[in-house]
C-alpha positions in Angstrom: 15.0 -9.6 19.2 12.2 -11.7 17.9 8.6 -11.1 19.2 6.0 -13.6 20.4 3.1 -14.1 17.5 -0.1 -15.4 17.5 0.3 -17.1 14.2 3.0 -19.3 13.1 3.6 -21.3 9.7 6.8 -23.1 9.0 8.6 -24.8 6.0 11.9 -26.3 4.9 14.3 -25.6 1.6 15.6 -28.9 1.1 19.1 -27.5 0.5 21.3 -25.6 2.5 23.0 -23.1 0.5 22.7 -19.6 0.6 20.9 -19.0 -3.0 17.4 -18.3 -0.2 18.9 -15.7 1.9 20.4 -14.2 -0.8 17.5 -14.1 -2.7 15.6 -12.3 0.1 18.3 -10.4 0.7 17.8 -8.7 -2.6 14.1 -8.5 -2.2 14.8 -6.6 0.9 17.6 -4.5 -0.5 14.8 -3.5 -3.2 11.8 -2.9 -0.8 14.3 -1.2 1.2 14.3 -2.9 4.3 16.7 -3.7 6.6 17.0 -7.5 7.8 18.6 -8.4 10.9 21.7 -11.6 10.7 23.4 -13.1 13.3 25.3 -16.2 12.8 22.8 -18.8 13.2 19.5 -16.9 11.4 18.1 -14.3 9.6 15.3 -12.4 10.6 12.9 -9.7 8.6 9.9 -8.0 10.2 7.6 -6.7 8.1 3.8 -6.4 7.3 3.1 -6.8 11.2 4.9 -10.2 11.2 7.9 -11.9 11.1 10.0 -14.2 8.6 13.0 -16.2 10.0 15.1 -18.2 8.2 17.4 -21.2 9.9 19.8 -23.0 8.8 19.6 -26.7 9.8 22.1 -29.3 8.5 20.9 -30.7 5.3 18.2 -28.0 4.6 17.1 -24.7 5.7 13.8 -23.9 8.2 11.9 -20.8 7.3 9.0 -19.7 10.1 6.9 -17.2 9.7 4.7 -15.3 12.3 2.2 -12.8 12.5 -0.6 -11.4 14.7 -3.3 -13.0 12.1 -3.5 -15.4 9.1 -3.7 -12.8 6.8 0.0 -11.4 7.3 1.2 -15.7 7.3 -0.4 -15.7 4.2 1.1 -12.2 2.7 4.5 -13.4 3.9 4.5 -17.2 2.7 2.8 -15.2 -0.7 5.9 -13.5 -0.8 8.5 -15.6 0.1 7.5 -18.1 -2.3 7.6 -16.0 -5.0 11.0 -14.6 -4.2 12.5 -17.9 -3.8 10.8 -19.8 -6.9 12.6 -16.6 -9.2 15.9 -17.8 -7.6 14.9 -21.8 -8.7 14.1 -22.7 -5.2 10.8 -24.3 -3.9 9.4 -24.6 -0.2 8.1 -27.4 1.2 5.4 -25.6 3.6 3.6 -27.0 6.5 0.2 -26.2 5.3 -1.1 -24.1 2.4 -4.5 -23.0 2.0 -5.3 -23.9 -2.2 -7.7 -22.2 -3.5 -8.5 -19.9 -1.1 -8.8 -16.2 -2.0 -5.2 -14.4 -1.9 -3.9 -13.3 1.3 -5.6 -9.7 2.0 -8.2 -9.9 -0.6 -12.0 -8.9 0.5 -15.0 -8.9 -2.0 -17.2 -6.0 -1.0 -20.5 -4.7 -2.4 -20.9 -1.6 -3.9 -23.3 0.2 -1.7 -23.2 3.5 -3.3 -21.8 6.1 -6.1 -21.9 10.1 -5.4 -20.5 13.2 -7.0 -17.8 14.7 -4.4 -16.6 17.6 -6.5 -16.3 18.7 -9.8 -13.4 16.7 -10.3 -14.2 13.8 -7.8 -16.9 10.3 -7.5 -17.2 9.2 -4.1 -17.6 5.0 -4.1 -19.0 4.0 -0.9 -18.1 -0.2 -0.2 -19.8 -2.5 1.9 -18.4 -5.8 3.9 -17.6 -7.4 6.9 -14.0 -7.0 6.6 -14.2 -3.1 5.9 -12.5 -2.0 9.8 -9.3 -3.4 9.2 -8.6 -0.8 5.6 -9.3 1.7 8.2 -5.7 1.5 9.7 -2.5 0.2 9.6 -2.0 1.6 5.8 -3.7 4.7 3.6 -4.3 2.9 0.6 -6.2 -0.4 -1.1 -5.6 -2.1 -4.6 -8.7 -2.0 -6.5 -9.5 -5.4 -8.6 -11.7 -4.7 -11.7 -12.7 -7.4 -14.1 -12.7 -6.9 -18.2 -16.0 -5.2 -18.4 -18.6 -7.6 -19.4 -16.7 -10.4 -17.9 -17.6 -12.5 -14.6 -14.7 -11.7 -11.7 -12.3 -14.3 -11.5 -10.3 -13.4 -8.1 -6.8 -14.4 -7.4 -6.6 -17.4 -5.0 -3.7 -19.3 -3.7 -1.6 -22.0 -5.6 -0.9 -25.1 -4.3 3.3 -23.8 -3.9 1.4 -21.0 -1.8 1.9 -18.0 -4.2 -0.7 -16.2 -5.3 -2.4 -17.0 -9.0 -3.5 -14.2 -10.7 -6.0 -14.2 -13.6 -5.2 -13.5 -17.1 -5.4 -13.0 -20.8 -9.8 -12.7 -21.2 -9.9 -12.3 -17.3 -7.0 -10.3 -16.3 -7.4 -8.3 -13.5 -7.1 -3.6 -13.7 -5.4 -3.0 -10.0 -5.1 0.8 -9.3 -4.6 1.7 -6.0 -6.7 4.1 -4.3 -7.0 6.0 -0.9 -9.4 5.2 1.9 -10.8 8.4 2.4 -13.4 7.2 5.4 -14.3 4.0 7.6 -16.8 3.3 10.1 -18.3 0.2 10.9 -19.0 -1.8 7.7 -18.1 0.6 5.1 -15.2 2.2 3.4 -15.2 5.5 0.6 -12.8 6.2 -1.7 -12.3 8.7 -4.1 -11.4 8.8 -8.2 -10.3 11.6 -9.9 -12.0 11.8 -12.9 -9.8 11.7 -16.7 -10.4 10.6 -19.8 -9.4 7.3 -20.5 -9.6 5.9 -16.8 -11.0 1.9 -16.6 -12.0 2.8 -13.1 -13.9 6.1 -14.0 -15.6 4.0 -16.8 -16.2 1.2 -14.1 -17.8 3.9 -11.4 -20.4 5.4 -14.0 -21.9 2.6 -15.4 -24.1 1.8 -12.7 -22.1 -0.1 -10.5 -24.1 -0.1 -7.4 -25.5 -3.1 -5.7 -22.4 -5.0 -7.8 -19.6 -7.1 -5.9 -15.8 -5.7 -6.1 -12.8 -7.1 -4.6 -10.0 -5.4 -2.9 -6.9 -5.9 -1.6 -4.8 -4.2 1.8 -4.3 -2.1 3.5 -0.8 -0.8 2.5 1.3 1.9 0.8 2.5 3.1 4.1 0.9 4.8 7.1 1.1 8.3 8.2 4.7 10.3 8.3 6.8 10.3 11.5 8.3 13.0 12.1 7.9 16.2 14.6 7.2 19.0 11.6 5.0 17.6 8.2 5.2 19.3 5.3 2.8 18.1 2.3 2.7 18.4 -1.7 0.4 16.9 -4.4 -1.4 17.2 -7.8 -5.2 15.9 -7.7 -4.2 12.5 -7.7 -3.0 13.1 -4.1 -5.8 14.8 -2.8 -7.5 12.0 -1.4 -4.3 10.7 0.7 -3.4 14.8 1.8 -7.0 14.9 2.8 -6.8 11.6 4.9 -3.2 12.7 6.5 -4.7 15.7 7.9 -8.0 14.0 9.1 -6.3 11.0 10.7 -2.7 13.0 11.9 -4.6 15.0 15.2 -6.1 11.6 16.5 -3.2 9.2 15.3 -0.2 11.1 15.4 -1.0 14.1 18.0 3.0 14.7 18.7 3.2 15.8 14.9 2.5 19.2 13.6 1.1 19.9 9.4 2.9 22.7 9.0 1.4 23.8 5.3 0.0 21.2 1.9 0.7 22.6 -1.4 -1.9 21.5 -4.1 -1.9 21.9 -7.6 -5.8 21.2 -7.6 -8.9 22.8 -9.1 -10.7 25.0 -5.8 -13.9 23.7 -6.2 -12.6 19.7 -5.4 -11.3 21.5 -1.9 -14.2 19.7 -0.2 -13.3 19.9 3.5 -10.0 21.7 3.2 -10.9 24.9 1.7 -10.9 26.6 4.9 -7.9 25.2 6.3 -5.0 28.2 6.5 -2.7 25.5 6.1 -3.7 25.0 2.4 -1.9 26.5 -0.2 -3.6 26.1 -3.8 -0.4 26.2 -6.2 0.2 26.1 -10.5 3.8 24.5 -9.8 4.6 21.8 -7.3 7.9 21.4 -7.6 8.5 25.3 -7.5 6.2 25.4 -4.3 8.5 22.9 -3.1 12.0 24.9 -4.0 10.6 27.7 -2.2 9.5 25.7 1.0 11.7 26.2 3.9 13.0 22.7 5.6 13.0 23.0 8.8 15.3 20.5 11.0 13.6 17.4 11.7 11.0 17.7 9.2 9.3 15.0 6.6 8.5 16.2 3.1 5.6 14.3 1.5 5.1 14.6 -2.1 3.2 12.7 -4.6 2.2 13.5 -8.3 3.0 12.5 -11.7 5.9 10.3 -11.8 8.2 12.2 -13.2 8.2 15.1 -10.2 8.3 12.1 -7.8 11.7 11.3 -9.4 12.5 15.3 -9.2 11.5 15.9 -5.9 13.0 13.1 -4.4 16.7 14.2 -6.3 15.9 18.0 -4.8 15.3 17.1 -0.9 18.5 14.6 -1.0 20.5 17.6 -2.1 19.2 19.7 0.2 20.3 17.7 2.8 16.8 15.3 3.7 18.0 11.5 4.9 15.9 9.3 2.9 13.2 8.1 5.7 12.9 12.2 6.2 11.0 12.2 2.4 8.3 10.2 0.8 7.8 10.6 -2.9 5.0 8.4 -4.4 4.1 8.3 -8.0 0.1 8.9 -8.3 0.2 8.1 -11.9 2.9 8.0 -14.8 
């Protein structure tokens, strides 16, 4: 049943076929959402809001509704996109050209720390910093060809998003908020040879403006028993799980987090008896009792995502029971 929103932002396809609920359909089918249908609408909740589309006699009626602006404008980001790749356009109530993209915050670089041997700590600035601090782990970083002034994605007058590029195109990684309070947000890199954002973090950053996008990439796993798995690109995120899962998710129990991670980078876990420091994930994971009811979450290289993922399906996991992220490829 639909909800009652705050927010609300409507517009019309001038054309009554399908080809627009089959098109989001298919962008459902690929985000792996379900969408609800009866015989006179189509509804998708998502993002904290909601996206109906109504068929009227010569065209079609799409609403969308959220708690805030910034999920309208993620949602009528989104749905303008998926529609314009099937040849359709919208016809919106009111779009907001020119303003920055839906989620986007430009923040100040307040400060740049050593964690770990293997770890910088970035320390961000803004008034928009609270909401990265729930609702989703991770952020998408916007970096600017070095030497160049940031140009930031804004929205288009057909409501998508326009994103810089050629001389100004934007590097988006995505990172991990590893703390909040108040104004501020940290995050962590993992330093490697030929990283743009390690390269970005050491060259005296501080004081400079940044833009970032979310929150997203999911919340915390639901489920009664959590068992975790990650190289050091997953550090950050395993190290925010089992900060935020006590206070957050109380009902759920950590029962171990195998990490393929250099010791000295254990900063804040290395006394916890639920680590276990490990040279082979995926053989950690192949040894790892399941128990009933349990949620596997695994992130790494690509390639073991892939692997991990094809292990706990045989073993019987239903695919919301695992989460298998690729960190890097």
């Amino acid at each position: 049943m639909s909800r009652n929103f705050a927010c609300r932002l409507s517009g019309e396809v001038a054309s009554p076929s399908g080809a627009a609920a089959a098109a989001l359909r298919a962008r459902a089918a690929q985000w792996e959402m379900p969408i609800l249908e009866t015989a006179d609408r189509l509804v998708w909740s998502l993002w904290g809001g909601e996206l109906r589309l109504i068929p009227e006699r010569d065209s079609l009626r799409i609403e969308l509704h959220g708690p805030e602006r910034r999920q309208i404008g993620l949602l009528q980001d989104m749905v303008s996109e998926a529609l314009a790749e099937a040849g359709l356009g919208v016809a919106w109530d009111h779009v907001d050209v020119g303003a920055l993209a839906p989620g986007l915050a430009v923040m100040r670089v307040a400060s740049v720390r050593r964690l770990s041997p293997g770890f910088l700590r970035i320390r961000l600035s803004g008034p928009e910093a609270g909401r990265f601090g729930q609702g989703g782990l991770h952020f998408r970083l916007l970096l600017p060809p070095p030497g160049r002034v940031p140009v930031w994605p804004r929205i288009g007058p057909t409501g998508r998003t326009i994103w810089p590029e050629a001389a100004d195109a934007l590097h988006r990684p995505v990172y991990t908020v590893a703390a909040q309070q108040g104004d501020w947000l940290d995050f962590d890199i993992y330093r490697h040879p030929g990283s743009p954002t390690c390269d970005w973090a050491m060259s005296g950053i501080e004081g400079s403006d940044v833009a970032i996008m979310g929150p997203g990439g999911g919340w915390l796993p639901e489920a009664p028993q959590i068992l975790l798995f990650g190289d050091q690109t997953a550090l950050p995120a395993i190290r925010r799980i089992m900060q935020l899962q006590p206070l957050c998710a109380p009902e759920s129990r950590i029962l171990g987090a195998w990490l393929r991670v250099d010791s000295a980078d254990l900063v804040g876990l290395a006394s916890d008896p639920r680590i276990t420091a490990v040279p082979d994930l995926l053989g950690a994971l192949r040894a790892a009792p399941l128990p009933e009811a349990a949620h596997v979450w695994f992130a790494g290289h690509a390639d073991d995502a892939r692997q991990a993922r094809d292990e706990l399906t045989a073993r019987g996991l239903g695919r919301k029971s695992v989460t298998a992220a690729a960190y890097w490829s």
